[in-house]
Z-matrix of the N, CA and C atoms (Angstrom, degrees):
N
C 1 1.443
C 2 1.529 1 108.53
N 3 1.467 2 120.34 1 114.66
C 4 1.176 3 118.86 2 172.56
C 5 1.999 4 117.03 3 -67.57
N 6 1.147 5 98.91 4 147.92
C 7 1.638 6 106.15 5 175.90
C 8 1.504 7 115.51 6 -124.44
N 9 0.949 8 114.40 7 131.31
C 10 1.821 9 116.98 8 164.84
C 11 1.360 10 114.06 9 -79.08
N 12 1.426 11 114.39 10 170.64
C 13 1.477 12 117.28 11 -158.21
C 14 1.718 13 108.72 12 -73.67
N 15 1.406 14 98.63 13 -2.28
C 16 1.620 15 106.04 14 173.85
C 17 1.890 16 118.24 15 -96.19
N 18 1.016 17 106.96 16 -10.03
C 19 1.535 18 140.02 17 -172.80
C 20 1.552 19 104.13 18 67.15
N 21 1.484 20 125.91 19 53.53
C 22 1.168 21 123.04 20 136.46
C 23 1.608 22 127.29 21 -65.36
N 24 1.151 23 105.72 22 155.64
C 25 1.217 24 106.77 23 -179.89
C 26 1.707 25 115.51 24 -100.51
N 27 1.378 26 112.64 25 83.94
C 28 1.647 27 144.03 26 -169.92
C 29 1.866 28 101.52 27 -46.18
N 30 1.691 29 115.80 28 -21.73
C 31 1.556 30 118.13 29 165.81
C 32 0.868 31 124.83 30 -47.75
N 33 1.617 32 111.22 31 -47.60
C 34 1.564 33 137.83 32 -148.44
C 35 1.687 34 99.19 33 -98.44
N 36 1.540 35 121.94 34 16.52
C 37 1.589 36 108.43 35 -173.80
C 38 1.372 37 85.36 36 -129.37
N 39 1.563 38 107.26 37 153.20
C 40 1.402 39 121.83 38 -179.30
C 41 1.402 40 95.00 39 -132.32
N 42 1.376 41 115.95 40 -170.93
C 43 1.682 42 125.09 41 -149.41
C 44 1.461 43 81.10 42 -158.87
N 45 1.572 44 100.65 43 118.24
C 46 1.563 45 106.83 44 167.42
C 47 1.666 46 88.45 45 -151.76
N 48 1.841 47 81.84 46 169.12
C 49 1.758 48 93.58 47 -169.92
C 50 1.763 49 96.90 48 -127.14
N 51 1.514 50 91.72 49 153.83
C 52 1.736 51 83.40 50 174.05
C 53 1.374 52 100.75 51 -140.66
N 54 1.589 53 110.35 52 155.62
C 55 1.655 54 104.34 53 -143.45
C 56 1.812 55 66.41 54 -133.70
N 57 2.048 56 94.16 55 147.22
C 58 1.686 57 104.18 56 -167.89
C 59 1.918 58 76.61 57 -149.51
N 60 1.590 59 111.08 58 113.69
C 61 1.328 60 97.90 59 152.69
C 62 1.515 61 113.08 60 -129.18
N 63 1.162 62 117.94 61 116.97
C 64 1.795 63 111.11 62 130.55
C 65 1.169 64 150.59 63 -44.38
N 66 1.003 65 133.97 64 139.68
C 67 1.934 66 124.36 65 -166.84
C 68 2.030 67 93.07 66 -66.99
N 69 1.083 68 128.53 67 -16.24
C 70 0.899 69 118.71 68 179.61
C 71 1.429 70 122.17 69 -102.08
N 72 1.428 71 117.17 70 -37.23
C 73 1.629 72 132.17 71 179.33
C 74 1.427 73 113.01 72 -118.76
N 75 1.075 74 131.01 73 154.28
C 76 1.570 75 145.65 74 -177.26
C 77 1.846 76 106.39 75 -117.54
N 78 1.095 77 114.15 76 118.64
C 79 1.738 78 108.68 77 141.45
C 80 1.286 79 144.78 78 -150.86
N 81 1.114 80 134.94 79 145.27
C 82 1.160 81 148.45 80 -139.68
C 83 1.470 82 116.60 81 -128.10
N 84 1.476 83 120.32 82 98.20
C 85 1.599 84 107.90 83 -135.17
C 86 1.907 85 87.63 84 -132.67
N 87 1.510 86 104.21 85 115.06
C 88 1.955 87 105.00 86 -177.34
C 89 1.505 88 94.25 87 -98.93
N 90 0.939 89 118.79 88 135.39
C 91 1.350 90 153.21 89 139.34
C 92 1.012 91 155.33 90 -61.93
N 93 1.505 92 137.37 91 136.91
C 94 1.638 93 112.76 92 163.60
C 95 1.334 94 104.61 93 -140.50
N 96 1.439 95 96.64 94 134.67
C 97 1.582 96 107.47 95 -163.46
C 98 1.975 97 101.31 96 -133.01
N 99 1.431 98 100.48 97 162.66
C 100 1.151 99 102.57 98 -151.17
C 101 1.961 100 91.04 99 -76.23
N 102 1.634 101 107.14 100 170.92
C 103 1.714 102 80.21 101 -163.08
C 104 1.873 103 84.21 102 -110.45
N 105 1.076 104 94.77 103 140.10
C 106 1.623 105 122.36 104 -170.31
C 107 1.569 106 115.85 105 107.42
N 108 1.331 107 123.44 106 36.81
C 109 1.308 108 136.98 107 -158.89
C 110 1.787 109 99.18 108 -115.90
N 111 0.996 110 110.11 109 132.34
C 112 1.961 111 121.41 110 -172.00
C 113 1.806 112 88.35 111 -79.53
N 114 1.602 113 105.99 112 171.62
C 115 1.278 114 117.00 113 173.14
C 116 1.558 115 101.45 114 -58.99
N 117 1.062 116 127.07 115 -53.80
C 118 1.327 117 133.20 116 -123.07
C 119 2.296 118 85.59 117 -88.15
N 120 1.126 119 92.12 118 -50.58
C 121 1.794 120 99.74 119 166.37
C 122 1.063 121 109.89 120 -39.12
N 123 1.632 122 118.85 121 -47.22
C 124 1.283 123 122.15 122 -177.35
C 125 1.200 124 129.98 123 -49.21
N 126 1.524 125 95.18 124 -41.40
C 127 1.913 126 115.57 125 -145.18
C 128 1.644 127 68.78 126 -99.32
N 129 1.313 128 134.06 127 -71.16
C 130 1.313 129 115.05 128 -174.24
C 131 1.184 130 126.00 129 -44.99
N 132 1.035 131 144.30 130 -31.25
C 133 1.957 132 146.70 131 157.38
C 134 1.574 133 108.34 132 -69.85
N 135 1.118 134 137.16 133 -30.42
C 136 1.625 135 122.27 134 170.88
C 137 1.561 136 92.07 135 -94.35
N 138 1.507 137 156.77 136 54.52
C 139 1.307 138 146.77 137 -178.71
C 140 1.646 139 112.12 138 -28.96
N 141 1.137 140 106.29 139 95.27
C 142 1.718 141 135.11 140 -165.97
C 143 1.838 142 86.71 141 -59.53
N 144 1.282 143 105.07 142 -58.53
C 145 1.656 144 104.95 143 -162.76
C 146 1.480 145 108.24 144 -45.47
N 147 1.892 146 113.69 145 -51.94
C 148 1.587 147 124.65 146 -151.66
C 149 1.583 148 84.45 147 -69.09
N 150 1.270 149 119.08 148 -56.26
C 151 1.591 150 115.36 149 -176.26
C 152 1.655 151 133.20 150 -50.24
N 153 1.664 152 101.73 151 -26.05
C 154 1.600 153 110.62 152 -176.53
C 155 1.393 154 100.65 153 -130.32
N 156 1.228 155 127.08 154 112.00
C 157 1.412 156 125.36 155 -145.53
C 158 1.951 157 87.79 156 -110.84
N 159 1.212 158 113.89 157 116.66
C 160 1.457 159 120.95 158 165.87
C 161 1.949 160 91.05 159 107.53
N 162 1.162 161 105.33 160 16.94
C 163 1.669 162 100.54 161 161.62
C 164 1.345 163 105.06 162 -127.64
N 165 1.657 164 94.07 163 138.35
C 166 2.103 165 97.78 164 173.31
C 167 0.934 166 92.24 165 -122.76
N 168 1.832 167 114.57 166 139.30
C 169 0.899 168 122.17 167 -172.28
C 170 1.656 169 110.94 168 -89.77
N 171 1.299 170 137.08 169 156.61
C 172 1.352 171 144.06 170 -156.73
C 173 1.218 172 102.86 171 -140.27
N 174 1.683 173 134.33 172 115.71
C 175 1.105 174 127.65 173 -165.89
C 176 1.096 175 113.91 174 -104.49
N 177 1.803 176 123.82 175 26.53
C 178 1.199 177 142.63 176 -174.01
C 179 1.463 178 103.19 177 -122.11
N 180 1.360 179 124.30 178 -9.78
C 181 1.473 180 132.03 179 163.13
C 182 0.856 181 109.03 180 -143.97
N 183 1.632 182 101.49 181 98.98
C 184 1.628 183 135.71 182 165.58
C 185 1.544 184 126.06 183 -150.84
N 186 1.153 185 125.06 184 -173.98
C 187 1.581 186 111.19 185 -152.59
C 188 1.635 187 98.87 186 175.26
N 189 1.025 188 103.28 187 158.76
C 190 1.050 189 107.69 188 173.07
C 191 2.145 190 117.60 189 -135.47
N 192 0.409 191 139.16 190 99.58
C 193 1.451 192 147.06 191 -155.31
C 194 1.706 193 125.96 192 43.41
N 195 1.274 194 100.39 193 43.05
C 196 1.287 195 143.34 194 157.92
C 197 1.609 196 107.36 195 105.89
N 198 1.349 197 112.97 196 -3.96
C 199 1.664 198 102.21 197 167.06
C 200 1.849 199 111.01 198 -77.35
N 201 0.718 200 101.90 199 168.69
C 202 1.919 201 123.22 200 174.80
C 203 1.703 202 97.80 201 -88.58
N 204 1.355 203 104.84 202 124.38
C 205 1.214 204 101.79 203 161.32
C 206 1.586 205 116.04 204 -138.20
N 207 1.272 206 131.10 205 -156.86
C 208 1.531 207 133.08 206 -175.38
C 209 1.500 208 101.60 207 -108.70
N 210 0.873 209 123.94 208 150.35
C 211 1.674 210 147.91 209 -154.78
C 212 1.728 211 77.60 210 -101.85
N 213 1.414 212 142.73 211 -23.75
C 214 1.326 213 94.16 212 164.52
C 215 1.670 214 113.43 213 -107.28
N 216 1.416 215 109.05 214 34.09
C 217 1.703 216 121.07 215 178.52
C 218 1.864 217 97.40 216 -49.81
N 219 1.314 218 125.34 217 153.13
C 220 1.192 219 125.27 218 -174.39
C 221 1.245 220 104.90 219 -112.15
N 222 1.658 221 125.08 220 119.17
C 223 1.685 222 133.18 221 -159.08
C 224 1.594 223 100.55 222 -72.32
N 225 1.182 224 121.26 223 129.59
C 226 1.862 225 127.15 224 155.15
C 227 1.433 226 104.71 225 -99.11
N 228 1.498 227 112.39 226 150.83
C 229 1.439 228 120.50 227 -152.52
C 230 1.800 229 98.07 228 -71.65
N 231 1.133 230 114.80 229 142.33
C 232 1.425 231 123.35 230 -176.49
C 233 1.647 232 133.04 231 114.46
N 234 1.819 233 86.03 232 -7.82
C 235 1.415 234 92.71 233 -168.77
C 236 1.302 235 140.88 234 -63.53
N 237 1.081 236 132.55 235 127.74
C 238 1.494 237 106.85 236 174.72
C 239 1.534 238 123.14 237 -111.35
N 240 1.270 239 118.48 238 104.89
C 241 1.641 240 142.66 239 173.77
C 242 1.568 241 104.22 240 -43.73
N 243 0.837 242 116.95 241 127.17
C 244 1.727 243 140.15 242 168.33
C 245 0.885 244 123.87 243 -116.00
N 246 1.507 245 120.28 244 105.28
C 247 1.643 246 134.37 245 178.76
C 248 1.793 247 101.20 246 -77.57
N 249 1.025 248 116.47 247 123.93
C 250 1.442 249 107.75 248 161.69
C 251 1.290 250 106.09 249 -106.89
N 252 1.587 251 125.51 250 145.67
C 253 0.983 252 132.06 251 156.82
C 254 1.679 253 125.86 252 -88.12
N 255 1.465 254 127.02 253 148.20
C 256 1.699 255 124.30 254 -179.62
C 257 1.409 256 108.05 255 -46.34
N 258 1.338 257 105.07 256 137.91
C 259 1.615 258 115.58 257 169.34
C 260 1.498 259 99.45 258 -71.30
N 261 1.331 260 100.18 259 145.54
C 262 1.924 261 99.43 260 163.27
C 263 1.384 262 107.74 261 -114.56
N 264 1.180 263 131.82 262 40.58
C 265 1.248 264 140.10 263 156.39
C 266 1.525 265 106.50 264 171.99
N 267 1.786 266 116.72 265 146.80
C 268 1.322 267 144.26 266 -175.80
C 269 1.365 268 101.95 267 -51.56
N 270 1.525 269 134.49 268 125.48
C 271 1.803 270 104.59 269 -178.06
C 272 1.969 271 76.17 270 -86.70
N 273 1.195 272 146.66 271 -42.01
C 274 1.701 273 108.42 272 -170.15
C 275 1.531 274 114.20 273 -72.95
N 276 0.945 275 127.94 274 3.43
C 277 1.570 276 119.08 275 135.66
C 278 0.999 277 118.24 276 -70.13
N 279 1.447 278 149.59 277 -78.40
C 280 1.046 279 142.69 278 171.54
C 281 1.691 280 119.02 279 -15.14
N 282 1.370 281 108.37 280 -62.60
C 283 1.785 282 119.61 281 -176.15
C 284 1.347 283 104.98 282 -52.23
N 285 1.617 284 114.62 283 -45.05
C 286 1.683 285 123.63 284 166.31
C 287 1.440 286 129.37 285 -40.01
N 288 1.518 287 114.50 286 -43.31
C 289 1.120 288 153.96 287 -166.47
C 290 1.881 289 98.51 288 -76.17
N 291 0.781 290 100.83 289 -61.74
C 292 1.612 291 125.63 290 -172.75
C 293 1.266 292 102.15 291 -74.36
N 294 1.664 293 134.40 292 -28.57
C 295 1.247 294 132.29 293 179.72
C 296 1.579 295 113.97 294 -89.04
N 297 1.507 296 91.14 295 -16.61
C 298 1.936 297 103.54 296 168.69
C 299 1.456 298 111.60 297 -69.82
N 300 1.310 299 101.88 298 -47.39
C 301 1.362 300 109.61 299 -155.66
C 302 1.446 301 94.97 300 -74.69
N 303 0.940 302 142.28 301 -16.13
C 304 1.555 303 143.31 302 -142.96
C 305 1.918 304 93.30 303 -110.90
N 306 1.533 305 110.19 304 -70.13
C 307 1.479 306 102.83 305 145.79
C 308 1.235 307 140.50 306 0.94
N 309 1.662 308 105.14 307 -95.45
C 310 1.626 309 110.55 308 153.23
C 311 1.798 310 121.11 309 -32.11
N 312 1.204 311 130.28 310 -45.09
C 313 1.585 312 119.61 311 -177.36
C 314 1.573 313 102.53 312 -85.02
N 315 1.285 314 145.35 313 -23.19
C 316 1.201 315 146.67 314 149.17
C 317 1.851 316 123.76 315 -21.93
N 318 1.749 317 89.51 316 -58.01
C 319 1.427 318 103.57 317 -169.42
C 320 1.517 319 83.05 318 -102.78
């Protein structure tokens, strides 16, 4: 069993990243979390909110390298956590929307 100069046990830590964007700001936040630790342990030990100020985190939109998973999914070292934020509009409404409008300048 390896030890650090504090006598943690340096086995038991994994390295994950958690990705937070805003339409305005990006971040990209590495970690080290103990290894057998759920998302939600995670996101609670790196505190996502104090770090990205005007994002709440939602533990019903999250993911992990672009699938959706459950906040108590169990992290393997490398991971990268994905905060999604709420859509404010349907993009197949939108594409619908856009296929009207496109229509209309046609005719």
């Amino acid at each position: 069993m390896a030890m650090d100069e504090q006598g943690i046990n340096v086995e038991a830590i994994i390295a994950v990243e958690v990705a937070v964007a805003l339409p305005e700001r990006q971040w990209l936040i590495v970690a080290q979390v103990a290894e057998g630790a759920t998302v939600q342990e995670a996101l609670a030990q790196i505190d996502v909110e104090q770090r990205c100020p005007g994002f709440a985190v939602d533990l019903s939109r999250i993911g992990i390298f672009g699938q959706r998973c459950s906040p108590e999914r169990v992290l393997q070292a490398g991971d990268r956590i994905e905060l999604y934020r709420p859509l404010h509009a349907d993009p197949k409404t939108i594409r619908r929307e856009l296929a009207k409008l496109e229509a209309r300048r046609k005719t």
